[in-house]
N, C-alpha and C positions, 0 to 999 in steps of 0.2 A: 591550402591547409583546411581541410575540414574535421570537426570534432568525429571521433573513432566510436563511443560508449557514451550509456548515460550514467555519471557516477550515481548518482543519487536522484532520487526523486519525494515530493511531498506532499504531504496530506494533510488536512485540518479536523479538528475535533475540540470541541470545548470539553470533553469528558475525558480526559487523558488516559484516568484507570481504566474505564471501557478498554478505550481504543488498545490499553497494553495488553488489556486480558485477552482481546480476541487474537489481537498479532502474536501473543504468546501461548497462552494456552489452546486455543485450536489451529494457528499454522505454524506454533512452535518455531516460529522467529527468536533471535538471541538479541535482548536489550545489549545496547553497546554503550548508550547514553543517556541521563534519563537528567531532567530539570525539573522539580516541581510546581505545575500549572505555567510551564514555560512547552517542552517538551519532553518525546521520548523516540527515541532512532533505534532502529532494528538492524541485524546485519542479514542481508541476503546477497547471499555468494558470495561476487568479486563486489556488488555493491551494496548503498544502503538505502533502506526507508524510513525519510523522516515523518514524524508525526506533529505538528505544531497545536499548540492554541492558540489563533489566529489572533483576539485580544491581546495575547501577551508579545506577538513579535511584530505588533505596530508600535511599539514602546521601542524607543533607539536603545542600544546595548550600554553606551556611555563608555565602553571599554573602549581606550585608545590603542589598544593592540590586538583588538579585532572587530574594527570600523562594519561590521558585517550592516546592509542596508535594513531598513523597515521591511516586510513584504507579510505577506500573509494574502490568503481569499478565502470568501464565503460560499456558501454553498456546498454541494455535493463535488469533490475531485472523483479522480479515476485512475488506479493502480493494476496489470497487467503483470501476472507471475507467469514464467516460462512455464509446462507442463507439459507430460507426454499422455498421448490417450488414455492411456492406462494410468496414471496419475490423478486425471480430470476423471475417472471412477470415484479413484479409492476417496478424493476431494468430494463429491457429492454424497458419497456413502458417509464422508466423517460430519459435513455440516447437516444432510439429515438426521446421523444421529445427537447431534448436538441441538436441534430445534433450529439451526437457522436455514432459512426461505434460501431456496435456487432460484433465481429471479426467471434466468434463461439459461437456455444450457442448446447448443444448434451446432452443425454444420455450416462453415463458410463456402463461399463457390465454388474454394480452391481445395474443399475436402476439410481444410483445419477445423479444428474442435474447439468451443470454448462455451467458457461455463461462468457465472456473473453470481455473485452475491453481493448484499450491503455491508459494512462493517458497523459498528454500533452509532457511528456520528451520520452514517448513510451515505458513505463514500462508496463508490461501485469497485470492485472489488472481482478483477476476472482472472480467469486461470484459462487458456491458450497454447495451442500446441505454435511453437516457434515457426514452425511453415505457413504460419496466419501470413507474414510479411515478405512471404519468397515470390521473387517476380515471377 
């Protein structure tokens, strides 16, 4: 038995509002969940992207019907959205016109495309064509 998908994946941000404005208003992610300076979760596609405030989920939940553990990390993570070439365009064209920096934008060896921005807490933040990981 090995695991199939990744349900969810997570990110950290002490600036919560940043992190919703950018997931929301320039990649137009749908909040599903939102805590006040705890977190806020996005849906994409079949899964979700969490967003935490790393301060607030080393605090235990106290809740005995959802023992969920401490966890959190510091620093910069890294989140990887599916896109097709023509997608990783119209992505460069909207965060040019939005003011935010293309960090990298290249050809991998295997031809795939991918494109790297920061999000407001400086999480790396890429868009890749799905054949980045075809053997």
């Amino acid at each position: 038995m090995t695991p199939s998908a990744i349900l969810e994946t997570a990110l950290y941000a002490r600036d919560l509002a940043a992190a919703e404005a950018f997931y929301t208003g320039l990649l137009r992610l749908e909040v599903i969940a939102r805590v006040e300076g705890r977190h806020v979760f996005f849906r994409v596609g079949p899964g979700v992207l969490l967003v935490f405030n790393a301060d607030a989920t080393v605090v235990p939940s106290g809740n005995p019907a959802m023992p969920v553990p401490v966890h959190g990390a510091r620093g910069a993570g890294h989140v990887c959205f599916a896109a097709s070439r023509e997608e990783i365009e119209g992505w460069r064209l909207r965060f040019f016109a939005a003011g935010v920096e293309v960090e990298a934008e290249f050809d991998w060896p295997n031809g795939a495309r991918s494109l790297y921005v920061r999000d407001p807490a400086g999480n790396s933040v890429e868009f890749a064509e799905p054949r980045l990981w075809d053997a």
